[in-house]
N, C-alpha and C positions, 0 to 999 in steps of 0.2 A: 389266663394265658398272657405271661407278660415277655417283652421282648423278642428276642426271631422268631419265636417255637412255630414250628409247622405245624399245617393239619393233617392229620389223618384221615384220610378219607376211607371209611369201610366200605367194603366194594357192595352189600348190599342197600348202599345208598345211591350206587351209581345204575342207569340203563345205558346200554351203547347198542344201538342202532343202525345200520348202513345204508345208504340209500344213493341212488342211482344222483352222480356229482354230473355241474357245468364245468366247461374249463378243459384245461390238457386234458390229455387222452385218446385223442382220434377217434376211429372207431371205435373202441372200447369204451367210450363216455358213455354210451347206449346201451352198452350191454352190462353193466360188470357194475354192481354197488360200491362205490370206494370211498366216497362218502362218508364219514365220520359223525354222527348226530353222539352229544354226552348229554343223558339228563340223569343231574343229581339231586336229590332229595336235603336243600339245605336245613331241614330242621333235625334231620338224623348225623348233620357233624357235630352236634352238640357247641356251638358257636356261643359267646358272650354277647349279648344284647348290642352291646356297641360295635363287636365284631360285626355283626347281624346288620345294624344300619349304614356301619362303612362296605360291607359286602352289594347291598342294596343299591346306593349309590353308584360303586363300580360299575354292578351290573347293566344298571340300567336295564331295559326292554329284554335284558336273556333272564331276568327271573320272572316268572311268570304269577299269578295271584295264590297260588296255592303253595309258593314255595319252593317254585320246580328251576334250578340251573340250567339252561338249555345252551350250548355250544357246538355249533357247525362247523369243522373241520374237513374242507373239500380242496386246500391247497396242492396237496399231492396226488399222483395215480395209483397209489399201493391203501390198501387196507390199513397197514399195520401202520406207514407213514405218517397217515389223518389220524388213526387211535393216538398216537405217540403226541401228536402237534396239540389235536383235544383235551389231551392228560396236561398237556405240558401250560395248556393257556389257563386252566382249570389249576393246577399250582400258583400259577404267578397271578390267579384273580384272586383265589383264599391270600397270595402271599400281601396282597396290596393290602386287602382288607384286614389283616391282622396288624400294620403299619399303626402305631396311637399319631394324634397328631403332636406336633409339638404344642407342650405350653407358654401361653403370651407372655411373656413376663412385664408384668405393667412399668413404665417408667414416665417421671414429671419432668417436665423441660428446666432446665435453670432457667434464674430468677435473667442473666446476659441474655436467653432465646425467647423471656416473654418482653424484656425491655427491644429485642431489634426488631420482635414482632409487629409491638405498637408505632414504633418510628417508623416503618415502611408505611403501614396504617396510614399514621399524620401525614407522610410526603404525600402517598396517593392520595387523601383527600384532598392536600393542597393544591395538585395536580387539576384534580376535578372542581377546582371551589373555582377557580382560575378559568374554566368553560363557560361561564355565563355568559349574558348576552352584554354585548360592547355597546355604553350606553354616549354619545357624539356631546361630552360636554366640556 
């Protein structure tokens, strides 16, 4: 998978679950699941190893030890609202994690930035040679 390509995510890798949200709603917080829970089964998007370990990372604490993407979606009071925001963070997490990093490109300082190197060097040591103790003679 190289460059933007998106995942696909086949929907029997996904669970979406509702469950009773804190937050806006008024009375309706109490009564009415709006609540958004996604768990995705990340060993079923067929990911690249590396993908896998940048995914990991993102993740943090929402992948669980078996594998499982877990994302809570409770910002809005509509069902469909929290589905859409869960789908939607759940793209732009696979999207991070498909990102390669860039490569270092190694480079050597010139021969003028290891010479003003050591000249700062000498001043400062001369600086500190210069701190000893003041002998009354």
């Amino acid at each position: 998978m190289r460059g933007s390509q998106v995942v696909e995510v086949p929907e029997d890798a996904v669970e979406e679950r509702f469950l009773a949200a804190t937050g806006p709603g008024g009375q309706n917080v109490n009564k009415v699941a709006t609540a958004c829970q996604l768990r995705v089964d990340v060993f079923r998007l067929g990911l690249s190893p590396e993908t896998y370990r940048r995914l990991k990372v993102a993740a943090g604490s929402r992948l669980t030890a078996g594998g499982t993407l877990v994302l809570t979606a409770r910002r809005f009071r509509t069902q469909e609202a929290n589905r859409a925001d869960a789908r939607q963070r759940l793209a732009e997490l696979l999207a991070e994690a498909e990102k390669r990093d860039a490569r270092r490109v190694k480079t050597k300082p010139s021969k003028a930035a290891k010479a003003r190197r050591v000249n700062e060097k000498k001043g400062r040591s001369a600086v500190k040679a210069g701190r000893g103790r003041v002998s009354m003679e």
